[in-house]
N, C-alpha and C positions, 0 to 999 in steps of 0.2 A: 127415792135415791138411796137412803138408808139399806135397803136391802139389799142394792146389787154392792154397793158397796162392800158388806158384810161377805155378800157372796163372792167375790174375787177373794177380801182377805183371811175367809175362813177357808179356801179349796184349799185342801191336805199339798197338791203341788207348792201353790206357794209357800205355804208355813216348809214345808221342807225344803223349799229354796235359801228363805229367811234362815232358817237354823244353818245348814250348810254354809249360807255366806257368812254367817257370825264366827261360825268354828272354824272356817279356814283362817277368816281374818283378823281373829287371835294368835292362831299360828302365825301367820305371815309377818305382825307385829309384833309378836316376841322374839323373831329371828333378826339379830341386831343387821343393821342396811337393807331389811326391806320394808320401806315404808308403805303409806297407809296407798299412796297414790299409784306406787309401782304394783301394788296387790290389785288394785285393780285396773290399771290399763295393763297388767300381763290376762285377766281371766276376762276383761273383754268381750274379746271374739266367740268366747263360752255362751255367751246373749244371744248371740247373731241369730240362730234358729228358736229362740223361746219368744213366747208373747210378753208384751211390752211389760206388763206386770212379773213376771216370773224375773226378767231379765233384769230389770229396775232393781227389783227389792233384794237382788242376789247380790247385787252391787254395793250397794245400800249398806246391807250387813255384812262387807266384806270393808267398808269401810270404817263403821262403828268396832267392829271387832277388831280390826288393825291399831283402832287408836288406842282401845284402852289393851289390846295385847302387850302395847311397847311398854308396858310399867311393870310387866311381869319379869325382863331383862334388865328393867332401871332400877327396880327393888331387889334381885338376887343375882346380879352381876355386876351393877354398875354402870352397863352400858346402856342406853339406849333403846330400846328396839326399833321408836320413830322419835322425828326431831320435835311430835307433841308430848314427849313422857321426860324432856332432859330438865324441866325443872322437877320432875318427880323422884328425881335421881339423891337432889338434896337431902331430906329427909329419910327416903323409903330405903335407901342400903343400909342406912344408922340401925335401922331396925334389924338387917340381915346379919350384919355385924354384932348385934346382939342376941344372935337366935330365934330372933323376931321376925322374920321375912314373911309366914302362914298371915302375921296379924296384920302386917304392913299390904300385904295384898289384898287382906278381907277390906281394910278401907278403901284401898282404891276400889275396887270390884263393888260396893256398896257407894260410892262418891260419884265412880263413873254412870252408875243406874241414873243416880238421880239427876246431875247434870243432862244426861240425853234426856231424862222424859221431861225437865223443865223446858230443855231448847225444842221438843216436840209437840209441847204446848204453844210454846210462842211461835212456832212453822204454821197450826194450824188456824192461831189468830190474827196472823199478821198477815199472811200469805194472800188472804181470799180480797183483804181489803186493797193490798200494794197491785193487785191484779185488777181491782176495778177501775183504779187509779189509771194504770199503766194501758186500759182501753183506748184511753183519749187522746195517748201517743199519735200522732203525724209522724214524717218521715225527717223533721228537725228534731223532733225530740228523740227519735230513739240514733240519729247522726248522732247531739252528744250525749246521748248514754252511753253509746259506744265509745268514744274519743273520752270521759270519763273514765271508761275503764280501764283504755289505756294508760291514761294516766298514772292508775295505780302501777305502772311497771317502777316508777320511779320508788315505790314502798320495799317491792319485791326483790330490786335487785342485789341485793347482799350486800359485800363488805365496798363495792365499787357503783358508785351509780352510773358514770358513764358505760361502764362494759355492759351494766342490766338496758339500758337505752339500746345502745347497738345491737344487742340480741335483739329486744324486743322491734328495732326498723328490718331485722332479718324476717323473722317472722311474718311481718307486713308484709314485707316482699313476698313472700311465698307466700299468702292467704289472696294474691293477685295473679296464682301461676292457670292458667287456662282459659275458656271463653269469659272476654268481656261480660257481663249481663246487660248490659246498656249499649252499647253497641254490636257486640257478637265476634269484634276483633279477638283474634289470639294472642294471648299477653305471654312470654317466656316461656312456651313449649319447647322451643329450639327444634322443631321438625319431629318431637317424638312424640306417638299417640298415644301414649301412655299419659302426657299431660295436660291433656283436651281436655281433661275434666276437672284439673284442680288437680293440687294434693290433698288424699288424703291424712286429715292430722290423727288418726287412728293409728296407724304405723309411723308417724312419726313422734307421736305420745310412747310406743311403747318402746323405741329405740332412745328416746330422749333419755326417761324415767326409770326402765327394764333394762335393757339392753347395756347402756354406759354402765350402769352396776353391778350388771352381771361381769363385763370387763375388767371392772375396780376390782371384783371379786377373786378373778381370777390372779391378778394382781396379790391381792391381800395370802393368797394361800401359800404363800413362802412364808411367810412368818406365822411362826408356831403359837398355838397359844394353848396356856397350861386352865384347862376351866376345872375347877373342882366343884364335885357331885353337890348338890343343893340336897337339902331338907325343909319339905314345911310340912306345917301341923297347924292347927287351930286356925282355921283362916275365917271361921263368922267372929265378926268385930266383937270384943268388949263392951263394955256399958258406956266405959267413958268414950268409945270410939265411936260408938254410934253419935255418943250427944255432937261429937266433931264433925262425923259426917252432914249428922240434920243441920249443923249450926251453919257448916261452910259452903258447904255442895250448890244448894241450892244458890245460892248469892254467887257462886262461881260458873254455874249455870246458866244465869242470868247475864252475867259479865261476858262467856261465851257464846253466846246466842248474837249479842250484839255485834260483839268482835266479827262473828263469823257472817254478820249481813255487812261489812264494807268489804271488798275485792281485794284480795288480794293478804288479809291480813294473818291467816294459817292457825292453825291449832295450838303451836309451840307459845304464839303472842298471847291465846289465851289462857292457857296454862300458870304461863310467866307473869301477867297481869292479875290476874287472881290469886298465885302467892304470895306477889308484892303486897295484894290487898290487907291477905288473911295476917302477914307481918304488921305491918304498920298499924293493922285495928287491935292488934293481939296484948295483953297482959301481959306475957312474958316474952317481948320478939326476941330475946339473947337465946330462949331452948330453940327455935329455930335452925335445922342443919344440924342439930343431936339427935334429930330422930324425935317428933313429935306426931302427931293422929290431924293434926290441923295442915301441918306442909307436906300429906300425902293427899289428903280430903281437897283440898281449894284448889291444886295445879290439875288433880284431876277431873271435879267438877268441871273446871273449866275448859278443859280440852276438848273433853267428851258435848259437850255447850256449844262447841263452835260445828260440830257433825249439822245439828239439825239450822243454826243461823246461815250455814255455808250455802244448803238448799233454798233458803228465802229470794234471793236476787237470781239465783239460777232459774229458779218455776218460774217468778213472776214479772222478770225483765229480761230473762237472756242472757244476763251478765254472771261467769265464773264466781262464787265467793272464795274460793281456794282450785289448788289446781284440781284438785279432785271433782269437785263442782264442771271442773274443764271437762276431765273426761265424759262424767254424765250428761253433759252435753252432748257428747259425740253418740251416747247408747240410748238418747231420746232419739236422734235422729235416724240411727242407721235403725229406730224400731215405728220409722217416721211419724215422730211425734214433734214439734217447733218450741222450745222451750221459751214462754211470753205469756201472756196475759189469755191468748185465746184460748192456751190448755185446761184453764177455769171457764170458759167457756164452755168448750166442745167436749172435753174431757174430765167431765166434773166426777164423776165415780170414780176415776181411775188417780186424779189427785188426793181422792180422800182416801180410797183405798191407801195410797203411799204414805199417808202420814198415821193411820194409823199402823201399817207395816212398820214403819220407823220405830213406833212404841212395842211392838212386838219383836222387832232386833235388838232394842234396849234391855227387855223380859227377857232374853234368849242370851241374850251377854249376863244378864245376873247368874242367872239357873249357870251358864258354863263356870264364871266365876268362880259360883261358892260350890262347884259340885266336881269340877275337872280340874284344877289348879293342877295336882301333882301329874298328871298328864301333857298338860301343856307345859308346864317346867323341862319335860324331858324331849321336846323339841329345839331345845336349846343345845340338845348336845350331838343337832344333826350334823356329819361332815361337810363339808363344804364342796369338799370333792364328789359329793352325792349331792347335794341340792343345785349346784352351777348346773351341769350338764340338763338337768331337767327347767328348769328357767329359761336355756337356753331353747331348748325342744319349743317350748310352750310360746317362746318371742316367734320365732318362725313361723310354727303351725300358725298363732292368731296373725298374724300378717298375713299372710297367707292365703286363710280364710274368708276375708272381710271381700276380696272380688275377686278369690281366686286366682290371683295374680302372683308371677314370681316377679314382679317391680316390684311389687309393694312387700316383699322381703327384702328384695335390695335397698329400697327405699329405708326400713326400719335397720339395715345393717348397717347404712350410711351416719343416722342420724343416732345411732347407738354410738359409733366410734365419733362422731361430733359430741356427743354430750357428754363421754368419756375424758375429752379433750377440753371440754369446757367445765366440767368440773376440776380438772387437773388447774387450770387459769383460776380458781373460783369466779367461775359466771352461773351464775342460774338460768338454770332452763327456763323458770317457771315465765320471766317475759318472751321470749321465743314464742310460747305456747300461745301466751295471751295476746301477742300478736298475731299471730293463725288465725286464731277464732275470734277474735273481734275485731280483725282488720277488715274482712270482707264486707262486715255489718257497716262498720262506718263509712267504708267505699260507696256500698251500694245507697244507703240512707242516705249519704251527705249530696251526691250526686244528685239523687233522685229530687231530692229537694230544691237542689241548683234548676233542676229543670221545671219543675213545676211552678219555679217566682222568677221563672226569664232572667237568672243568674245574679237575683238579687239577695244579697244578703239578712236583708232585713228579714228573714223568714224564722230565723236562729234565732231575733228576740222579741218573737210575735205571740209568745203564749208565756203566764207564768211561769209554769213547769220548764219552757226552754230556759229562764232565766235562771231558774234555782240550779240546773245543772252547769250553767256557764258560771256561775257563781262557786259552785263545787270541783268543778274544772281546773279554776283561778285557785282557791283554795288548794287545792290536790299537788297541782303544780308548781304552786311559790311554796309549799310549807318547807318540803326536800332543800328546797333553793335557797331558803332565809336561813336555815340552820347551818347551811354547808356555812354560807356568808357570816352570822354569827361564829361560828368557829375560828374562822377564821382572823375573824375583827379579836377576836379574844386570843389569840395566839401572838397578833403584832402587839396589842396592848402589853402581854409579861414580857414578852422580847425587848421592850423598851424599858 
């Protein structure tokens, strides 16, 4: 197995896919508002004609590259470039502000390495066993792994929980639009043959994610913004920076990696949880937010941590660990691959191929790092009035593309100017999403179950495994709910 292995991830095609996905999705996440997930449900439909491995690992390293891209904006502008680099913001400008932005990017670019290859170690040790596990699944168990995962909407939904619920029953609804599977009835076609088959959430990923922000975009280009020309220099770490990187990364990698196997918990949580850490363990937490090697080292560690923990419940349950994870969901399938437990089965060279692909988009993020910085700095200073229009191109074409359809442009135009609208309300897409893709699973699983115990219930707590996840379900669902309640109890108590 060793060999073919090798053979997929040494073919010169994919190493130049690998490289390519990395260097775009540096770019993409150094350009502030395009994030790691909109980079790649825009290049997508770029898959559609390559073999499952070219198309996989282009992804792949379009997403590793997006995450630690955003620090390259977060340390010499201030802003952002994704919502994983805003606590790297704290620190890494201090530096810029002191002419230090070269050193403040060598840590991150040396922090980010080693957070991916720790979380690429634990993908390939954890993964094969969570798959042999997840063999012994029935059709109760994986009803509530799904209804599990829904549950995480209640994590995801931002500053509102009820508006993230509503999205996330919208979504539902649509992941039921086309034939029954179980009976063959038509569900909310409304006479149009366009919807016999489901929506696709491929164009509606890329209008969610792409599309609304491209809108925002255009939005945003009335107000002028004065950016002045950056300089760096010296970007391989110092001595003391190194000892920061070795000391924090790793532990913030680890911290990521976790983070990114529960559903729904995102790169920014681990970022943030990891510089909380590296504070509170730290000998001096007051230099914190002066520009220190430790609060660029651990937010990025960690961010970059949560790339390879996000792929753990994705390969080997099915289940998104961020939305990104959603998407690559969508580009196993459409390269008909079932992302679960059998892919370790049927597809065992093409899994190990991916993980050690991962470790070589990690290697291919450093080499850009410490070797292209002042190149990619200067994609910062694209117009806006030159990058919308081409966004725009690229949302259409891939809609487009995916069945050759102009619905499914209209489809992705629909749900661009929905997500526009929904970011404008602050609602997140991200349950919307998660409704799509794991509504149908819990539909069909739960059902399926119902019929196989003559609509008896008792089938849901017929195996350990179904108890631990009703057990995590209950959990998932009261923790949201007792806090809201605590809050609240604490609010009548000072009011009194």
């Amino acid at each position: 197995m060793l060999g073919q292995v090798m053979s997929i991830v040494l073919n010169p095609t994919v190493l130049l896919c690998i490289f390519l996905g990395v260097g775009g999705g540096i770019c993409i996440g150094a350009l502030p508002g395009l994030t790691s997930t909109m980079g790649v449900a825009l290049l997508l439909p770029l898959t559609f004609g390559m073999e499952a491995q070219n198309g996989i690992l282009l992804l792949l390293g379009i997403y590793i590259g997006a995450v630690y891209g955003g620090s390259i904006s977060a340390i010499l502008l201030h802003t952002p470039g994704t919502p994983a680099s805003a606590a790297t913001v704290i620190d890494g400008y201090e530096f810029s502000k002191r002419g230090e932005g070269g050193r403040a990017l060598g840590i991150s670019t040396l922090s980010s390495y080693i957070g991916g290859v720790v979380s690429c170690l634990m993908l390939m040790l954890i993964s094969p066993q969570l798959a042999k596990l997840a063999l012994r699944f029935s059709d109760a168990e994986y009803a509530l792994l799904a209804i599990f995962g829904l549950s995480i909407i209640l994590s995801v939904s931002g500053k509102s929980m009820m508006k993230g619920i509503i999205a996330g029953c919208v979504g539902f609804i649509l992941s039921m639009v086309g034939v029954d599977r179980i009976t063959g009835n038509l569900r909310f076609t409304f006479g149009s043959v366009n919807m016999i088959g489901g929506i696709s959430y491929v164009p509606v990923m890329i209008g969610l994610f792409a599309m609304s922000q491209c809108f925002q975009t255009v939005e945003d280009m009335s107000r002028k913004e004065n950016r002045k020309p950056v300089k760096i220099s010296k970007v391989f770490p110092r001595k003391e920076d190194l000892k920061a990187c070795l000391k924090y990364a790793p532990i913030s990698g680890l911290i990521g990696t976790f983070i990114g196997i529960i559903p729904g918990a995102g790169t920014e949580i681990g970022a943030f949880v990891s510089y909380n850490l590296a504070k509170s363990t730290s000998k001096h937490p007051e230099k914190f937010g002066t520009g220190v090697p430790e609060g660029v080292a651990a937010p990025e560690g960690g961010n970059n941590g949560v790339t390879g923990g996000a792929m753990i419940p994705m390969l080997t349950l099915g289940v998104p660990g961020d939305s990104v994870a959603a998407i690559m969901i969508g580009a196993l399938t459409i390269q008909g691959l079932q992302p679960g437990p059998l892919l370790f089965r049927d597809q065992k060279p093409l899994m190990y191929a991916i993980f050690i692909g991962l470790f070589i988009a990690n290697c291919a993020m450093l080499f850009y790092g410490m070797s292209c910085q002042k190149l990619f700095a200067k994609v910062l200073s694209i117009p806006k009035e030159i990058l919308t229009p081409i966004i725009f191109v690229l949302c259409t074409v891939g809609s487009y593309a995916l069945n050759n359809s102009f619905f499914d442009v209209g489809l992705m135009l629909f749900f661009g100017i929905v997500g526009y609208f929904m970011n404008k309300a602050e609602v997140s897409v991200s349950p919307m999403m998660l409704g799509m893709i794991l509504g149908s699973m819990a539909e069909l699983h739960f059902r399926t179950a119902l019929v196989k115990s003559d609509g008896g219930m008792g089938i849901f707590v017929g195996s350990p495994i179904a108890i631990i996840f009703l057990v995590l379900i209950v959990i998932s669902f009261g923790q949201p709910l007792f806090s809201i309640l605590l809050k609240r109890a604490k609010r009548r108590a000072e009011s009194r």
